[in-house]
C-alpha positions as CSV (number, residue, x, y, z in Angstrom):
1,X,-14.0,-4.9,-21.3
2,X,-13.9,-8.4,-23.1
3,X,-15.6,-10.8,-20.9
4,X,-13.2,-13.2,-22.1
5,X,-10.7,-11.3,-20.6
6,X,-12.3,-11.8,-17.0
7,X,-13.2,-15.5,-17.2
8,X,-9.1,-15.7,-17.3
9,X,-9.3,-14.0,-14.4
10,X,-12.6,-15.2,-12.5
11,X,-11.3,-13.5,-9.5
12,X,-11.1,-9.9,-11.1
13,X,-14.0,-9.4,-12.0
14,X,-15.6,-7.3,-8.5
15,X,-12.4,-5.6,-8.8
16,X,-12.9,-4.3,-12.5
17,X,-16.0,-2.5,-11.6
18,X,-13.8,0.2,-9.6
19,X,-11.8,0.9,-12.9
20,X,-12.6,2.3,-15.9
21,X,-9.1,1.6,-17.8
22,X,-6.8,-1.6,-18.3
23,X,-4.3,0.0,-15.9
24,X,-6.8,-0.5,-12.8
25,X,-7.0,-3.8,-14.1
26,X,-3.5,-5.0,-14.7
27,X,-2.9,-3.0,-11.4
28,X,-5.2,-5.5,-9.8
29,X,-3.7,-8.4,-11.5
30,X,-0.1,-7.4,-10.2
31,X,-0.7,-4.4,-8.0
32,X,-0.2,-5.9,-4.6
33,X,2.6,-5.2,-2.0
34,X,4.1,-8.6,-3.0
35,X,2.6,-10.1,-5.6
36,X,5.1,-8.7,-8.4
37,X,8.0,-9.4,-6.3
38,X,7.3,-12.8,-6.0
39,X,6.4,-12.9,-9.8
40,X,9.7,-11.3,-10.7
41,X,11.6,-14.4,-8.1
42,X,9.9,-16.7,-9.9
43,X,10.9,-15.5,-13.1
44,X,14.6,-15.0,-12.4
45,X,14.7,-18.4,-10.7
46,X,11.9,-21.4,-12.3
47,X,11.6,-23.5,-10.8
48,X,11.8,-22.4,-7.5
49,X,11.2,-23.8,-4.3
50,X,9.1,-22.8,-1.7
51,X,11.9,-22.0,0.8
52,X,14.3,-20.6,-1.7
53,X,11.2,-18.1,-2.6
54,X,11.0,-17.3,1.0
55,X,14.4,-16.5,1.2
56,X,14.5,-14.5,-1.8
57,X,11.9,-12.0,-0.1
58,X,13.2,-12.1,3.7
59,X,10.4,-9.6,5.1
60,X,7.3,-11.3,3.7
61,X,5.8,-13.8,6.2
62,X,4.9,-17.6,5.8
63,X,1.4,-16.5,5.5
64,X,1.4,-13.6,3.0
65,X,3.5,-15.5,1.1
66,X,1.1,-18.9,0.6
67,X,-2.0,-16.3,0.1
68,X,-0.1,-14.6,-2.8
69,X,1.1,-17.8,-4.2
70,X,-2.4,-19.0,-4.5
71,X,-3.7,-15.6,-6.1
72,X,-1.0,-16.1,-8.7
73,X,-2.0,-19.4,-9.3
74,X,-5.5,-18.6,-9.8
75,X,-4.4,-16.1,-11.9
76,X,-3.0,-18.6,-14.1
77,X,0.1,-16.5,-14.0
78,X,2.4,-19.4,-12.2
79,X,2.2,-23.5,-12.1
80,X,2.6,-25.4,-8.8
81,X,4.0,-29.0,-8.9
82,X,3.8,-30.8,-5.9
83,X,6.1,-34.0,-5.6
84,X,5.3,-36.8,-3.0
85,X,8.1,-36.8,-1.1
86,X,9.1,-36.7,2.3
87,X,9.7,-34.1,3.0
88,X,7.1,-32.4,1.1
89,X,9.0,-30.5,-1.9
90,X,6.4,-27.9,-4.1
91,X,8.1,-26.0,-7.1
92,X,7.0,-23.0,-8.8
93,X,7.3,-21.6,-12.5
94,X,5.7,-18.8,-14.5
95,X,3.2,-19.7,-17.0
96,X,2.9,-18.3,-21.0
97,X,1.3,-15.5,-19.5
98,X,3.2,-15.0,-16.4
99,X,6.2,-14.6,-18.6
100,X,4.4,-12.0,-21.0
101,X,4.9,-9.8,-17.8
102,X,8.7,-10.1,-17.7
103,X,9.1,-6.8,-19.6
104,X,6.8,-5.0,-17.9
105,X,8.2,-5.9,-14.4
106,X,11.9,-5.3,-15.7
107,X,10.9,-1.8,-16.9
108,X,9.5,-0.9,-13.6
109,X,12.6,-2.7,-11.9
110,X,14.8,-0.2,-14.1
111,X,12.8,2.4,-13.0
112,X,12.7,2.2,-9.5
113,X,16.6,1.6,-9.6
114,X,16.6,4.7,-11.5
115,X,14.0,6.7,-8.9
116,X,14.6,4.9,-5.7
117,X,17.7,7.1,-4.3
């Protein structure tokens, strides 16, 4: 693999040892429970707020949620702008590469409307 490839994703790296293909890699990038539904939120909706992100994915907690917000971030796959306000208002949008993963995550949205039933 290109190493330039991992110092865009600095957290990868351990992970990239288990695979021997870019699949287990991409899977890594956006292969968590949440992490592609809040990417495809984000998406749809940028900028988007903190709360109307919650709202758009009811059954993740506050936690799971601020955890996968920061993994995307360090990802570089979505920018966080923090305004100081009160009360506190932090908006979300999808980076050049974040967006480069819109067709991908539409596909597999297609597909699972196609599969799920």
């Amino acid at each position: 693999m290109d190493i330039n490839v991992l110092e865009k994703f600095p957290d990868q790296e351990k992970k990239q040892k288990d695979f021997s293909c870019s699949i287990g890699f991409s899977m890594t990038v956006i292969g968590s429970k949440w992490r592609a539904i809040i990417l495809w939120h984000i998406l749809k909706s940028q900028p988007i707020r903190y709360g109307q992100l919650k709202k758009s994915v009811p059954k993740i907690s506050h936690k799971m949620l601020s955890q996968e917000l920061k993994k995307l971030e360090m990802d570089g796959l979505i920018e966080r702008t923090s305004y100081p306000t009160i009360p506190p208002k932090v908006e979300y949008i999808t980076t050049e590469k974040g967006k480069s993963l819109e067709g991908i995550l539409t596909e597999l949205c297609m597909w699972g409307k196609k599969y799920m039933r």
